[in-house]
C-alpha positions as CSV (number, residue, x, y, z in Angstrom):
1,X,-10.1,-23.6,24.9
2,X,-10.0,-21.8,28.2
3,X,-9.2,-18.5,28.5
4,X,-5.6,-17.7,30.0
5,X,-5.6,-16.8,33.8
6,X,-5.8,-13.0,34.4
7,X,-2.7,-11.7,36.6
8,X,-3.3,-11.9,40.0
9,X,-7.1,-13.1,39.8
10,X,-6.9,-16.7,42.0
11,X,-9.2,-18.3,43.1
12,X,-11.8,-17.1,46.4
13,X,-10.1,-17.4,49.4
14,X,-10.7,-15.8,53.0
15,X,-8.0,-14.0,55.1
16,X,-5.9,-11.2,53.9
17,X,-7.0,-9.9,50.2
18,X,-4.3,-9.6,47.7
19,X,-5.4,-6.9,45.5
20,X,-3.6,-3.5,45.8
21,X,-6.8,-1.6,46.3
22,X,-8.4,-4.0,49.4
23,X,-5.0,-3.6,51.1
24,X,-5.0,0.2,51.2
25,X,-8.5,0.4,51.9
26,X,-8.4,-1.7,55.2
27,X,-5.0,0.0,56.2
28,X,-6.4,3.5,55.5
29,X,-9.7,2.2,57.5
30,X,-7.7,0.6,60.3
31,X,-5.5,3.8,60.7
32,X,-8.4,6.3,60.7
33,X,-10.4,3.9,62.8
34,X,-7.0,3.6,65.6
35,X,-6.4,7.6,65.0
36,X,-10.1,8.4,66.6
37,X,-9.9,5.6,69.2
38,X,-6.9,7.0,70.4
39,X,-7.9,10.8,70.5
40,X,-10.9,9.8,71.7
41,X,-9.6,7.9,74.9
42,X,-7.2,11.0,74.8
43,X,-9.9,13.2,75.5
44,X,-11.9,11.3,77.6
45,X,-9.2,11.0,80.2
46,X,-8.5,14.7,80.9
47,X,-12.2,15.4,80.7
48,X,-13.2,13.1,83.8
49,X,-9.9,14.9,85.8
50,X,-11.5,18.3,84.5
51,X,-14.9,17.7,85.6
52,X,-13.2,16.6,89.5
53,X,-11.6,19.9,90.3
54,X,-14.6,21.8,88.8
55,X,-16.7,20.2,91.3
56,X,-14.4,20.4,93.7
57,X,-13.3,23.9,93.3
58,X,-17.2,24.7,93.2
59,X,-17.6,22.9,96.5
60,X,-14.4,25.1,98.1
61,X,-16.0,28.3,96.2
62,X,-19.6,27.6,97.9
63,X,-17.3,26.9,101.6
64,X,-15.9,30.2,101.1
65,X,-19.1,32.3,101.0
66,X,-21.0,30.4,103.5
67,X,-17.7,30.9,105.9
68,X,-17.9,35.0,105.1
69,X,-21.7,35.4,106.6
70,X,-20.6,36.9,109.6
71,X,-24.6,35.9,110.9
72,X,-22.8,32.2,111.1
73,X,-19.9,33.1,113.6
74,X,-21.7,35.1,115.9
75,X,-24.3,32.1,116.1
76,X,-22.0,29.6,116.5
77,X,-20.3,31.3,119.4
78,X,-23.6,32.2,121.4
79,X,-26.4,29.3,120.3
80,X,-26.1,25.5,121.0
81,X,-26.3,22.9,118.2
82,X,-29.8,22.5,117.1
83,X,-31.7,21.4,114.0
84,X,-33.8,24.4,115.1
85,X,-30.8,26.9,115.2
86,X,-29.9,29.8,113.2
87,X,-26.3,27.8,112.3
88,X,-28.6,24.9,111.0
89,X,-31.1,27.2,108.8
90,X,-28.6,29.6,107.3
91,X,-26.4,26.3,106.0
92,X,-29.9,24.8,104.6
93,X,-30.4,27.8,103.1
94,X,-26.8,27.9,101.3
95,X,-27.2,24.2,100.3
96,X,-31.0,24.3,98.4
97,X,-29.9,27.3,96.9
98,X,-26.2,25.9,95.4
99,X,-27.3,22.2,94.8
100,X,-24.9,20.9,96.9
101,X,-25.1,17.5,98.7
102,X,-24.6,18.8,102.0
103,X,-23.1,21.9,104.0
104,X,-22.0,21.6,107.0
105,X,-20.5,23.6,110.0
106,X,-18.8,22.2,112.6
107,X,-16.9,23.5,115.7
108,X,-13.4,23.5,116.7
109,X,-14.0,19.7,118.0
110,X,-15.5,18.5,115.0
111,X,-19.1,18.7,116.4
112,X,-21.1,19.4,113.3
113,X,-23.9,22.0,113.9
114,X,-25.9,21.7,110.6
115,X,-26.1,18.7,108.6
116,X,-29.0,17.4,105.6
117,X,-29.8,14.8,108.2
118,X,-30.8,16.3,110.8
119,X,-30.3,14.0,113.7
120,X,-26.9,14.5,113.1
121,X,-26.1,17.5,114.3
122,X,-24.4,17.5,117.3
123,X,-22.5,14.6,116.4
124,X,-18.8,14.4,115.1
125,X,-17.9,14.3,111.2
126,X,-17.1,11.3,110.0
127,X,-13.6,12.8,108.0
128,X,-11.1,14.4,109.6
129,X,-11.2,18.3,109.7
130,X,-8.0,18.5,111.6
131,X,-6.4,20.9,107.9
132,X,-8.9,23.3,107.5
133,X,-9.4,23.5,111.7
134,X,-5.2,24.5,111.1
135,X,-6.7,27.2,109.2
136,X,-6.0,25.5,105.8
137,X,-8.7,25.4,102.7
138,X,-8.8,21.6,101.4
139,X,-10.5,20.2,98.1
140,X,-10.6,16.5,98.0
141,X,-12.3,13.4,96.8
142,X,-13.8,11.1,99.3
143,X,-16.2,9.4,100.7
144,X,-18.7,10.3,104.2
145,X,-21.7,9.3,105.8
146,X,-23.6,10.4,102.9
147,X,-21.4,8.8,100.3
148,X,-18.5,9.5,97.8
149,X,-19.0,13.2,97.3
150,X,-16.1,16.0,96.1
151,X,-15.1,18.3,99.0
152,X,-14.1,21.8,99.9
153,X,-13.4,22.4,103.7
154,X,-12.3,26.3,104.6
155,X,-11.5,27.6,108.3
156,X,-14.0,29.3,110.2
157,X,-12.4,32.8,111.9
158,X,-14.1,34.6,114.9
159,X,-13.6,38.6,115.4
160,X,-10.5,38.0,116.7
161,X,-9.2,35.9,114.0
162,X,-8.5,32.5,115.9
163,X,-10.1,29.4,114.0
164,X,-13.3,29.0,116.1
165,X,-14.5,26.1,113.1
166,X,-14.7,25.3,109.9
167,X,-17.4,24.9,106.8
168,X,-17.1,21.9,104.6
169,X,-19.2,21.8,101.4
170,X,-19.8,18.1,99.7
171,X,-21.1,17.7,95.6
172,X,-22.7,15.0,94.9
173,X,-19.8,12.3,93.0
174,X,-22.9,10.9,90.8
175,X,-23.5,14.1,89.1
176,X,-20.6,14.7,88.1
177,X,-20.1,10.9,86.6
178,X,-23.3,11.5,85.0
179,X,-21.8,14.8,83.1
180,X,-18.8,12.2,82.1
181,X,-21.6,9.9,81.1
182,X,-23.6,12.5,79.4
183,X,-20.4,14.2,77.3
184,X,-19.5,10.8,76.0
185,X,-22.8,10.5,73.9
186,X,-21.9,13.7,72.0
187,X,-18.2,12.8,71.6
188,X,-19.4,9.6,70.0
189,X,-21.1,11.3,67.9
190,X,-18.3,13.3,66.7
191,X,-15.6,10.4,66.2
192,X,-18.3,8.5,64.0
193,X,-18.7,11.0,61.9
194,X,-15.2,12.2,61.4
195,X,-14.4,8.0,60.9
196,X,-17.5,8.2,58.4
197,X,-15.5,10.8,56.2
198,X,-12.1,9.2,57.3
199,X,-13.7,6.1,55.2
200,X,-15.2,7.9,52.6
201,X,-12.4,9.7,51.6
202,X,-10.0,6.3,51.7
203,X,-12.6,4.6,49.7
204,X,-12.4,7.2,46.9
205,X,-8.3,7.4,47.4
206,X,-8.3,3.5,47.1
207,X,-10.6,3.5,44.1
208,X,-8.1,5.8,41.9
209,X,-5.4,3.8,43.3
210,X,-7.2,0.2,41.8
211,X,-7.8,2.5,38.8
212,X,-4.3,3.4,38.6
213,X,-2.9,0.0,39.3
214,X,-5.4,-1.9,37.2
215,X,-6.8,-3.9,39.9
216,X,-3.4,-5.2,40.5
217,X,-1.8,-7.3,43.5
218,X,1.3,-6.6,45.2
219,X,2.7,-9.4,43.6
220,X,1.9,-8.8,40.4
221,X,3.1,-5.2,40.3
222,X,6.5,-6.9,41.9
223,X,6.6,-9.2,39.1
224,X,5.8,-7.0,36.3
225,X,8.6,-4.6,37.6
226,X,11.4,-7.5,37.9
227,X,9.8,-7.8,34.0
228,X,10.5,-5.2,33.3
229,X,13.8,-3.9,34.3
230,X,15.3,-7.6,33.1
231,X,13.5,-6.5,29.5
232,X,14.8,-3.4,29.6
233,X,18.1,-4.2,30.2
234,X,18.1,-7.0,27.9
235,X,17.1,-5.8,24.9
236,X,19.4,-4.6,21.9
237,X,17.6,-1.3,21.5
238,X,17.7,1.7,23.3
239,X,14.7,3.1,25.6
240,X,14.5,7.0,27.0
241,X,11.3,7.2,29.5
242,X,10.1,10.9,29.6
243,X,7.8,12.5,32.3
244,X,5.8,15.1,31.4
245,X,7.8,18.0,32.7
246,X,10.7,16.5,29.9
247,X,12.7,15.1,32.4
248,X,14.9,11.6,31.8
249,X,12.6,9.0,34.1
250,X,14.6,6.4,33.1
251,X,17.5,4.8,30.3
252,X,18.7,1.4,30.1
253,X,22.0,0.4,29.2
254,X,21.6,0.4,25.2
255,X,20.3,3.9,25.6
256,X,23.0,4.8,27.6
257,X,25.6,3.2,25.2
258,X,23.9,5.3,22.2
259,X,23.4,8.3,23.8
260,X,26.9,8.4,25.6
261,X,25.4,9.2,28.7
262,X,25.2,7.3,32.3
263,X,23.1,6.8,34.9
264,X,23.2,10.1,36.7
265,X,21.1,11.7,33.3
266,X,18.1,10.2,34.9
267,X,15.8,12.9,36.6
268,X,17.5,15.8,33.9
269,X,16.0,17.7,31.2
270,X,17.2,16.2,27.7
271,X,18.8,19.5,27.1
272,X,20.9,19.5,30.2
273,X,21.9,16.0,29.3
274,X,22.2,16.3,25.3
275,X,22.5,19.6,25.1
276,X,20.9,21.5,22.3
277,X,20.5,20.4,18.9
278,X,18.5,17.7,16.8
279,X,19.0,14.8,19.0
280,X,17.3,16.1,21.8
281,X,14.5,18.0,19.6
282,X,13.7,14.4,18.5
283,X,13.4,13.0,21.9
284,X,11.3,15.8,23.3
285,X,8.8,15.6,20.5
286,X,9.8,19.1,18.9
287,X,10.3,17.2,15.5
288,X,7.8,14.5,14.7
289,X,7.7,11.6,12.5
290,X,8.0,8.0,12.2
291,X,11.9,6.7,12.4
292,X,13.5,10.0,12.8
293,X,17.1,10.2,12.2
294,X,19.8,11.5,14.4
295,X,23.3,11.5,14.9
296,X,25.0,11.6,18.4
297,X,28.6,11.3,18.3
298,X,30.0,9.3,15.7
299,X,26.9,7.3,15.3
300,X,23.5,7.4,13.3
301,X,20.2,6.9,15.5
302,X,16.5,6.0,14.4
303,X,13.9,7.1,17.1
304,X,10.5,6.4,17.7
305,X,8.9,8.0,19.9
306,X,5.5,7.1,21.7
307,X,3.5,9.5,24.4
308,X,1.9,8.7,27.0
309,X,-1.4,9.5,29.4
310,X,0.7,11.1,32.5
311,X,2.1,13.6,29.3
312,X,5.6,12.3,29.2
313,X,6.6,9.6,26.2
314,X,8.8,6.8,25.6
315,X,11.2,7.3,23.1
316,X,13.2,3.8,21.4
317,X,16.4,4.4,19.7
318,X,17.9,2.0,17.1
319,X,21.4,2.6,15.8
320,X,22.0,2.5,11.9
321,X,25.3,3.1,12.2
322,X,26.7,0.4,10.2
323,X,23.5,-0.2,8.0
324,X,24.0,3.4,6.8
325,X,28.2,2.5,6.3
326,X,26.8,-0.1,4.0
327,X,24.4,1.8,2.3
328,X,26.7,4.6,1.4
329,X,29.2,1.6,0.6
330,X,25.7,0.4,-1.5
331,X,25.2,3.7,-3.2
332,X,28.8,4.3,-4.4
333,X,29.0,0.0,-5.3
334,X,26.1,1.1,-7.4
335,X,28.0,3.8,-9.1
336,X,31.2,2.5,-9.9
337,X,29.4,-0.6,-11.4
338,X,27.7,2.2,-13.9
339,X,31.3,3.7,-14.4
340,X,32.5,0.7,-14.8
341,X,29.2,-0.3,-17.5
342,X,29.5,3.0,-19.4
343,X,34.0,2.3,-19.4
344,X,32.9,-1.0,-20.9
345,X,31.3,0.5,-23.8
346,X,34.0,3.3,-23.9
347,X,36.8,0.5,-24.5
348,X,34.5,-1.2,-26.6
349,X,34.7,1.4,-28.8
350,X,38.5,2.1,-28.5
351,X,39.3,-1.8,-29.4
352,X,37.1,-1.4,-32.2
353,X,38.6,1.9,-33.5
354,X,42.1,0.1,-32.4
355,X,41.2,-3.0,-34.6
356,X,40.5,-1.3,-37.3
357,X,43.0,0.9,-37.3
358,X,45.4,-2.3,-37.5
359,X,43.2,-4.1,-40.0
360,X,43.9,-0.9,-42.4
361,X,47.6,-1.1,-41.3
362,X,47.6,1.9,-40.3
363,X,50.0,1.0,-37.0
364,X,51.5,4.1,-36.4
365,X,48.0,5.8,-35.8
366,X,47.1,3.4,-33.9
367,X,50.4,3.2,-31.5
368,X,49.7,7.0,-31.4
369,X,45.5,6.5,-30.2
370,X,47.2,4.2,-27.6
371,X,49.7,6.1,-26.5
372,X,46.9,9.2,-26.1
373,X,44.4,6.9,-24.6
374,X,46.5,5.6,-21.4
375,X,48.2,8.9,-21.1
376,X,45.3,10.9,-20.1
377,X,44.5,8.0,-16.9
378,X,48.1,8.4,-16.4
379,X,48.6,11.9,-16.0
380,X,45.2,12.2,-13.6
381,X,46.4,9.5,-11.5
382,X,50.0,11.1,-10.9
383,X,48.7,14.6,-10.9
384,X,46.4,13.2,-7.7
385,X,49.2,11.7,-6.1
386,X,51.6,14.4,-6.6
387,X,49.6,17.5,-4.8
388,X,47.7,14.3,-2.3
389,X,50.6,12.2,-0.9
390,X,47.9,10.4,1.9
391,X,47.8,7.3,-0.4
392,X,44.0,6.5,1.0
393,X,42.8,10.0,0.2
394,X,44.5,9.7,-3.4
395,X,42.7,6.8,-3.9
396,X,39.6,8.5,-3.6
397,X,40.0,11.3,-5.2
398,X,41.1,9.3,-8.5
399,X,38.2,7.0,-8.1
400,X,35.7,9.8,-7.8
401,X,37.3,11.7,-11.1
402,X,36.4,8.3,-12.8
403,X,32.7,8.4,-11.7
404,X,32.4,12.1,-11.8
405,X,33.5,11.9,-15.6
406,X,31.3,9.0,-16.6
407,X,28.2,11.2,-15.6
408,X,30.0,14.2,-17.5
409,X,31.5,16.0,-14.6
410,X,35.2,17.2,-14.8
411,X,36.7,17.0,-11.0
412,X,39.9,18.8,-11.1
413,X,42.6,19.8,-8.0
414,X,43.1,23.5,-7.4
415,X,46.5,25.0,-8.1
416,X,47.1,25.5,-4.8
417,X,46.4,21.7,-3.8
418,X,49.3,20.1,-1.5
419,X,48.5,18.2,1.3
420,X,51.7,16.1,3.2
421,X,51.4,12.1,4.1
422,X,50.8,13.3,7.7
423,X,47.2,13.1,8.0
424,X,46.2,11.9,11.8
425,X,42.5,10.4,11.0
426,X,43.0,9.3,7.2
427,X,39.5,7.4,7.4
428,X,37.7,10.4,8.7
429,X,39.0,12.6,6.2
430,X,38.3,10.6,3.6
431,X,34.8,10.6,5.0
432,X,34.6,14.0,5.1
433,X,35.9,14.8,1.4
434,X,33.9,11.9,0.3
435,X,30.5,12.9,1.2
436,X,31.3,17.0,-0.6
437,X,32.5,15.5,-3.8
438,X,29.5,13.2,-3.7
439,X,27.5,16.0,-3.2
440,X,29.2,18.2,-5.9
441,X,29.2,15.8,-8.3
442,X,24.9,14.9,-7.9
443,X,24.8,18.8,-8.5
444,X,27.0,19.9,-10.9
445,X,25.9,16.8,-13.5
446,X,24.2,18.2,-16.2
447,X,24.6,21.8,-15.6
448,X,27.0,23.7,-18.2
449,X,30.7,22.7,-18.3
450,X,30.0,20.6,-15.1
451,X,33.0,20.5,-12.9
452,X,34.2,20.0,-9.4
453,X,37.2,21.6,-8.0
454,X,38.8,20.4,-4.6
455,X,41.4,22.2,-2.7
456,X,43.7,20.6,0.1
457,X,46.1,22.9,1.6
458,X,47.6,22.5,4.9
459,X,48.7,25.2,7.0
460,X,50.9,23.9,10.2
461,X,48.9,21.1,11.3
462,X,45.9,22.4,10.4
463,X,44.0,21.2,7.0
464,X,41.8,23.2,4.7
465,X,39.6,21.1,2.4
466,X,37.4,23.7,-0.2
467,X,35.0,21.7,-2.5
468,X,33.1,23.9,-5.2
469,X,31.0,22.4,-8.0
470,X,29.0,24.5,-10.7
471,X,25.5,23.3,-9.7
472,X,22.6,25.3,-8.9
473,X,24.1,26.5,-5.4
474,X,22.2,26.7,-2.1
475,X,20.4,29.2,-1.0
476,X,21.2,31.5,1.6
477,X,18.3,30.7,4.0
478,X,19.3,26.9,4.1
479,X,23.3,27.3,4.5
480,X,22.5,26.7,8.3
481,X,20.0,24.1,7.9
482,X,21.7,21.4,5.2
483,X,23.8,20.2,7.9
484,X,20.7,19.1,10.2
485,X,19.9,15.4,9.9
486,X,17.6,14.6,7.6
487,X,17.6,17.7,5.3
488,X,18.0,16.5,2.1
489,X,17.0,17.5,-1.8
490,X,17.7,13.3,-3.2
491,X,15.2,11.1,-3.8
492,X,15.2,8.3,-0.7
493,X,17.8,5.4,-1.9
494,X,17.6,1.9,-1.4
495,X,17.6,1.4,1.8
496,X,15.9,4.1,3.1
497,X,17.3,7.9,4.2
498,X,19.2,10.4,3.2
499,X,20.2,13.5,4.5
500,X,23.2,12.1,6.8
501,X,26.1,13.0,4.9
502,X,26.3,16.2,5.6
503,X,25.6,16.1,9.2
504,X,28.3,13.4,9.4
505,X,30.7,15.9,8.0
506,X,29.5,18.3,10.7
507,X,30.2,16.1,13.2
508,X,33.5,15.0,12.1
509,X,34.8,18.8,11.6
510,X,33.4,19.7,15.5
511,X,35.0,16.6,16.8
512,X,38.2,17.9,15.9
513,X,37.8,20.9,16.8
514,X,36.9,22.2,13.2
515,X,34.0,23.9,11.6
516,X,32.4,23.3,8.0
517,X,30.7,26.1,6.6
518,X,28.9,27.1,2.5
519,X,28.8,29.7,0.8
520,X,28.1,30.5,-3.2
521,X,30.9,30.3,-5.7
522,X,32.8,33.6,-6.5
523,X,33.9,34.4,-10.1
524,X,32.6,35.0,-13.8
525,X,30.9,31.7,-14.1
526,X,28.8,32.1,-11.3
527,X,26.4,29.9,-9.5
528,X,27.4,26.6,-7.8
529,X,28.0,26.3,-3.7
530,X,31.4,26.5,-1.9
531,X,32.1,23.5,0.8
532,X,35.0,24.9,3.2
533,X,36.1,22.8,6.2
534,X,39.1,23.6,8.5
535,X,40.4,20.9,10.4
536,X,43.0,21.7,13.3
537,X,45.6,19.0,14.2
538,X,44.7,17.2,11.5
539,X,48.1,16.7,10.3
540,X,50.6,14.9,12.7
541,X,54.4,16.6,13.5
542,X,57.2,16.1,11.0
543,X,59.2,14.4,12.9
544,X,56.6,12.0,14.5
545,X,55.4,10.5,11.1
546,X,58.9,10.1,9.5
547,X,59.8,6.5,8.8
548,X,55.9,5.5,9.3
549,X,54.4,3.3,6.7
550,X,51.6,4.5,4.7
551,X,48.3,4.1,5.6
552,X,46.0,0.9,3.8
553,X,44.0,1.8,1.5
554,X,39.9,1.5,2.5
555,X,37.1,2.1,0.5
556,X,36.2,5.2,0.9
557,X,32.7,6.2,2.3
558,X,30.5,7.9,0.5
559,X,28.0,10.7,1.4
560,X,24.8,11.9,1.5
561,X,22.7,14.5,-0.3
562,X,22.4,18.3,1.0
């Protein structure tokens, strides 16, 4: 078979290459390469208009000091124009010892009386002298018998200050192209090597980038993006990207569902967007593990979570929600149906004690064992509904004395027990009484005179649930700790954690604005643990329950282990 096309790897063609890393590399080489054109040419241009006026401010500066000799004035005034005068040799003189093309004085008509070529002198110049004859100093580019040359002409005075001529000083214009020439060498130099570490240093930038990107293309990385983000938001399970500083990099929607967060979490610390607590140790890593549990809210999260290189992590989150409702629903199925096993045998027994008690014909004992027999149901049953008038929370309570005495546990209401049909969330209390007497019931069976006591008082709309049992108690270090998720002293059930129950009732009591707290039983028995929850506005207004009809009855939901 032939092996599946690699992403982005087509076939050979010329023109512009597709990978990320040949795209940066010729657009950094292209930019570097333009960048040193440009300030190249940028430099060049002043330097050629730099090296002008130097030459002509030299040729003005050389003017100036042959136009102060004072030997030139006097011999212009009282000689004649010779190639043999004293005008002619002090000029020459000036001109081999500057380097200059030619120096020449002239009279006020122009007449020149020193020049390089020497015949001449006597002759008029070739430009016009008429500025610097007005007594003016000019520097100028142009061109003269002897060629393009750059010019300084200054004013020649006489002792009585009148113009009597004028000096004018040429450099040669090829020298000072040859220092343009001559610079550009050096300067080409210079822009090679800064474009040889200009591509050095993109090469090495572009290889961590084809590193980075896996040898990617553009298109591949737009593809792979669209892939993601549609897989992302299409999937049933939530997903919480972390950067390494612990910072939300991204959440899609199932994430945001679980979490009850939006959008606007994304570039926040977990705890500025969960807040403190066991959800967020979980996603930052602080608690590890395979398929931790957590509870946000109302509902019951599984997390995974996965690092990765840049030091951040992605977290998946999987809600249990309902599969724990039916596993609770699960473990307390699996309970009543051993009630219900060991009642079998119990009125096995009572039928047979019944039958022969009628096959001896003795009828009155037996009406008497009957009568005793259904009186005892009978007078749990109405003591329950008596001091618990919310018909779903009386249902539970009666249930859970059955179970709690089949594995030898006497569950029993407090004296002070009363607790009105007015209850606002009946389902969440029975949650919440559920999951204690659950609780009290695993540890009080088998200890000495096992028994569960519940109390149910309400006090204005406020409702005060107090479930003691006679177990071994919890210790004083862990009275904070049993209502984290996943703390737990059960063995793991059916389908597969404990250590919710507790934390649910948590939840429950801070939703309403309650609190649940434990403490150890008081009195001459001793030992056991003390459950106390206080629930505000848990019980509606008089007057806005009367007439209402009484709330179905559910199956209540059973707890978890501390």
């Amino acid at each position: 078979m032939n092996a599946p096309p690699t992403p982005g790897r087509g076939p050979r063609r010329f023109g512009w290459p597709q990978r990320v890393f040949s795209q940066v590399l010729l657009m950094q080489l292209a930019i570097i390469t333009g960048v040193i054109v440009l300030v190249t040419g940028l430099f060049l241009a002043p330097l050629s208009a730099q090296l002008d006026d130097q030459a002509m401010r030299r040729a003005l500066a050389i003017a100036q000091s042959t136009a102060a000799q004072p030997g030139i004035v006097r011999d212009l005034s009282s000689t004649d124009p010779s190639d043999r005068g004293p005008v002619h040799a002090a000029a020459e003189r000036v001109r081999r010892a500057t380097g200059a093309e030619y120096v020449v004085v002239m009279d006020r008509r122009g007449v020149r009386w020193s020049h390089p070529e020497t015949d001449r002198i006597g002759a008029v110049v070739s430009t016009d002298p008429a500025e610097a004859l007005r007594g003016r100093e000019v520097m100028e580019i142009d061109s003269g018998t002897l060629g393009r040359s750059a010019r300084g002409k200054v004013p020649l005075y006489g002792s009585s200050g009148e113009v009597i001529g004028a000096v004018s000083v040429g450099i040669e214009y090829d020298s000072v192209r040859a220092r343009l020439l001559g610079a550009i060498p050096g300067l080409l130099a210079y822009a090679g090597g800064a474009l040889a570490v200009g591509a050095l240093a993109a090469y090495l930038i572009s290889r961590r980038l084809q590193r980075q990107t896996h040898d990617l293309a553009f298109s591949d990385i737009s593809a792979l993006l669209t892939e993601r983000e549609a897989m992302l938001h299409g999937i049933r399970e939530g997903v919480v990207a972390l950067d390494g500083a612990g910072r939300v990099r991204l959440l899609n929607d199932e994430a945001q569902r679980l979490l009850g967060v939006g959008p606007e979490a994304a570039g926040r610390t977990l705890e500025e967007v969960l807040g403190d607590g066991r959800t967020a140790d979980v996603l930052a890593g602080r608690v590890v593990g395979d398929d931790l549990l957590a509870v946000r809210g109302s509902r019951v999260l599984l997390a995974n979570r996965m690092p990765t290189d840049d030091g951040g992590a992605v977290v998946t989150l999987r809600d249990r929600t309902e599969l724990e409702h039916l596993g609770r629903e699960l473990d307390s199925t699996t309970g009543l149906i051993d009630a219900l096993r060991a009642q079998d045998h119990e009125h096995a027994n009572r039928l047979h004690t019944l039958l022969g008690l009628l096959e001896l014909e003795m009828h009155e004992d037996a009406m008497e064992f009957v009568t005793e027999v259904v009186g005892v149901h009978r007078a749990t049953a109405e003591q329950v509904t008596e001091k618990v008038q919310d018909p779903l929370l009386a249902a539970l309570l009666v249930g859970k004395a059955t179970v709690a005495a089949e594995r030898g546990v006497s569950l029993r209401l407090t004296p002070g027990t009363l607790l009105p049909d007015r209850v606002v969330d009946p389902r969440g209390l029975v949650t919440v009484v559920g999951n204690l007497v659950d609780n009290a019931t695993d540890a009080a069976a088998g200890s000495d005179g096992a028994r569960i006591e519940v109390g149910l008082c309400a006090e204005g709309r406020t409702v005060i649930l107090e479930v003691r049992d006679s177990g071994p108690g919890v210790p004083r270090e862990q009275h904070t700790s049993i209502f984290t998720e996943g703390w737990s002293t059960k063995d793991v059930p059916a389908h597969g954690k404990r250590g919710l129950g507790l934390a649910l009732v948590r939840r429950l009591a801070e939703r309403q604005g309650g609190s649940v707290t434990v403490s150890g039983a008081d009195g001459a028995d001793g030992g056991g643990a003390v459950f106390t929850v206080v629930l505000p506005e848990a019980l509606a207004e008089p007057a806005t329950e009367s007439g209402g009809a009484p709330s179905p009855i559910h199956p209540a939901t059973t707890g978890e282990q501390r």
